[in-house]
N, C-alpha and C positions, 0 to 999 in steps of 0.2 A: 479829212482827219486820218491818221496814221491808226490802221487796225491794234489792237493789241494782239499781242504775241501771245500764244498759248507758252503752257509750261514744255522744259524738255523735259525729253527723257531721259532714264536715267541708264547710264550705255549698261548694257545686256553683259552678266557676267560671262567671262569663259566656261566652258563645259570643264573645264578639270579642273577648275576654283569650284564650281557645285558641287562637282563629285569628291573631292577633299574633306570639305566642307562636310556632305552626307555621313561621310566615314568618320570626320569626330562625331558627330552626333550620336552616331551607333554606338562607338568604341567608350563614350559616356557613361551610355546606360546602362543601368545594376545587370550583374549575371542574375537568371532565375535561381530562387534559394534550390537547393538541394535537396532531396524530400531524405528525412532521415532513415536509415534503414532501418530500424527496432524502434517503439515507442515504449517504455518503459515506467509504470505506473508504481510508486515506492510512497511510502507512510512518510508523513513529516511525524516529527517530535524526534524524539533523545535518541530514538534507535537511528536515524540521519548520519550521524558521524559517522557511527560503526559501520551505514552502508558506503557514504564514498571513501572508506579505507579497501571495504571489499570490490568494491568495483575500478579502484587505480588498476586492478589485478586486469581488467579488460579495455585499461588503454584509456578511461576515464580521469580527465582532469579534476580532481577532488573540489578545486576552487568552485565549480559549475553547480555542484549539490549544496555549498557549503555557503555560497554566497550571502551577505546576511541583506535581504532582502525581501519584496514577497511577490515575485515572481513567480506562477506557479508551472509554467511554461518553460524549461529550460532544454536548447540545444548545445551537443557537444561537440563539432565536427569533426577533432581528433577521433571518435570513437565511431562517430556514426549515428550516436546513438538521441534519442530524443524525450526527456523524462518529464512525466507528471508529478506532482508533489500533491497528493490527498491527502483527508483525511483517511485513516486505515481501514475504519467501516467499508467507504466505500471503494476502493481499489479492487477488490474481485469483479463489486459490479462494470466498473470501467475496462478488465480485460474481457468481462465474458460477452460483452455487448460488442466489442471489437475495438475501441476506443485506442486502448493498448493493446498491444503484441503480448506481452508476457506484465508479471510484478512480484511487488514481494507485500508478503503479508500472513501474521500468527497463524498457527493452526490451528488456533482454537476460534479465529470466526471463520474457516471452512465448515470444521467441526458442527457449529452453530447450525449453517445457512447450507441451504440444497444447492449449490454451482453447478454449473458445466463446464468444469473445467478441469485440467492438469495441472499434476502437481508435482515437477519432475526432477525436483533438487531440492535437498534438506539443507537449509544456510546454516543450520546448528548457531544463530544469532538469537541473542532475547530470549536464551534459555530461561523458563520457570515454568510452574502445573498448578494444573487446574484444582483444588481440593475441595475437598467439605471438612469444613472448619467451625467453630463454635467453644462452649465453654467447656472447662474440664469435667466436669460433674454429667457434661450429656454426651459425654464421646463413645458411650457404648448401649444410648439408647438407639433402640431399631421402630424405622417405622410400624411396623406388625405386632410390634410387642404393645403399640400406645393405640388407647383404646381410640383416640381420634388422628387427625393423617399430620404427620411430619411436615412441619410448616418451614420453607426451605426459603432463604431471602438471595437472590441473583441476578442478575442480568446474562445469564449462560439459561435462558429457560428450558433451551432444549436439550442441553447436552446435561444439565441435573436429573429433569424428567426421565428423559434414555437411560440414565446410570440408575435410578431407582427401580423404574421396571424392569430392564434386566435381574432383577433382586425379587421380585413380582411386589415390591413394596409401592403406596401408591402415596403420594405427598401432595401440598398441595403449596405450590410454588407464586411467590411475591416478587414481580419485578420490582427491584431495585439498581438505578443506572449508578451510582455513586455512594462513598462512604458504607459501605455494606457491610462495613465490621460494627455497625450502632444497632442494624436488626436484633441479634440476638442479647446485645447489653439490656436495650431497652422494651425487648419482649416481641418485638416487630414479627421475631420467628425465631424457630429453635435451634437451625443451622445457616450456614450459607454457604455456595459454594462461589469461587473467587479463582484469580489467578493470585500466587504466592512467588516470590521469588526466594526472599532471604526468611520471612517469615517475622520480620521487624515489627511490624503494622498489627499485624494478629496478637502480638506479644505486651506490646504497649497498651492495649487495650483488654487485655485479660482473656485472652481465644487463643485457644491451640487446633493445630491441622487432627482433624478426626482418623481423614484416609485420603488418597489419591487417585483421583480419577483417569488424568490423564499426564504425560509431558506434554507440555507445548512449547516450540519453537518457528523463527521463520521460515518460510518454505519461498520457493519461484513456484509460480502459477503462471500459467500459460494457455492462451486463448488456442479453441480447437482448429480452428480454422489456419491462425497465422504459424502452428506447428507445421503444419503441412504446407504450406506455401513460401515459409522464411525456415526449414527446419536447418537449413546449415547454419546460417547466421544465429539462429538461439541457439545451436548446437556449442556452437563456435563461446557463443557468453557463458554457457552452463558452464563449459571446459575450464573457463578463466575463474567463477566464480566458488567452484567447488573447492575444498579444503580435499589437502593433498596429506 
C-alpha cells in the first residue's frame, strides 16, 4: 500500500517580507496620548460661556468647553490644556488634593472653607456680594440691642458667624442650602445673609440688603505644589487670562 503523504509546508517567507510586514504593524498602532500639560478644574453652570470666551484668550478652542454634552473630561490639544467640569463646591477640593493644577471658582466659597491653596488672579467674572438682607422694618435692628441672639438663615455659616463677631455681636445661625429669601417672610429668622447680584429676588419678595459684607468674584486658584513645578506654564495662562 502507497504510504500517505504528510501535509507540506508552507515555503518560509523572505526575511524582508517579515520585516515589512513588522513595520506596518508598528506604523498601525495609536501614538501614546500626550499627557496634558495643565489640568484645569472650572464650575459648570451659566458662568461656562463666560469662561470659554475667557480662555480663547489662551489658545483654547471655545467648542471643547461649550460642547453640549456630559463629558466631564475634556482635552484641548491646541492649548495643552486638560479641563474638569465640577460641580463649584467641589473644585478647590480637586486643586488642593492635586487632582488639578490650577481652577476657577467664587470667592466666597474660599471665604467659607480653610484651603491650602493660591489664589493668584482676580477674573473680575460673576461679579455680586455677599449681604445681610431681610425686611425693611429690621434693617437697623442689632444683635445686642435684642434681648435674645439674632437669628440669621444661610448657607455662608462661617463667613455670617466671622462678620457678627467681628461686631462682638453673637447670633445664632440656620442652615439653609436654598430659597433663603422665605426664612425671614415666614419667621424661619430675622435676617439672612446671601449672595445678591442685581438684588431682583430680595425685591420680589418684600427684603431689602441691610449691609454688605463682602464683594465677591471669580478668582484662579492654584495647587501649591503644581506652582512650583508647572510655574511658567500657569504663568504663561495667568498672562493670557488677566484683563488688560
Amino acid at each position: 500500500m502507497a504510504k500517505a503523504r504528510g501535509k507540506k509546508k508552507a515555503p518560509a517567507k523572505p526575511k524582508a517580507l517579515a520585516k515589512a510586514q513588522r513595520r506596518v504593524v508598528r506604523a498601525a498602532a495609536p501614538p501614546p496620548p500626550v499627557p496634558p500639560e495643565l489640568v484645569v478644574a472650572i464650575p459648570k453652570g451659566r458662568v461656562l460661556k463666560t469662561l470659554a470666551q475667557r480662555f480663547a484668550r489662551a489658545g483654547v478652542d471655545p467648542a471643547v468647553l461649550l460642547a453640549d454634552d456630559r463629558t466631564l473630561v475634556r482635552d484641548d490639544p491646541r492649548s495643552g490644556l486638560r479641563f474638569l467640569l465640577l460641580k463649584p463646591d467641589d473644585v478647590p477640593t480637586y486643586v488642593e488634593y492635586g487632582s488639578a493644577d490650577v481652577g476657577v471658582v467664587g470667592r466666597d466659597i474660599l471665604l467659607e472653607r480653610e484651603y491650602d491653596l493660591y489664589a493668584p488672579l482676580d477674573l473680575g467674572l460673576g461679579k455680586c456680594r455677599l449681604v445681610v438682607a431681610g425686611k425693611p422694618e429690621d434693617k437697623h435692628r442689632s444683635a445686642r440691642a435684642s434681648a435674645t441672639p439674632l437669628r440669621v438663615a444661610t448657607k455662608f455659616a462661617t463667613l455670617a458667624r466671622r462678620h457678627y463677631l467681628s461686631r462682638g455681636e453673637q447670633v445664632d445661625i440656620v442652615y439653609v442650602q436654598g430659597s433663603v429669601e422665605l426664612a425671614p417672610i415666614l419667621g424661619l429668622s430675622d435676617v439672612i445673609v446671601d449672595l445678591v447680584e442685581s438684588g431682583e429676588t430680595l425685591r420680589q419678595n418684600g427684603l431689602i440688603e441691610h449691609e454688605t459684607i463682602c464683594e465677591i468674584s471669580s478668582v484662579i486658584i492654584a495647587n501649591r505644589v503644581a506652582l512650583k513645578l508647572k510655574r511658567e506654564r500657569i504663568a504663561r495662562l495667568l498672562e493670557a487670562l488677566a484683563l488688560h
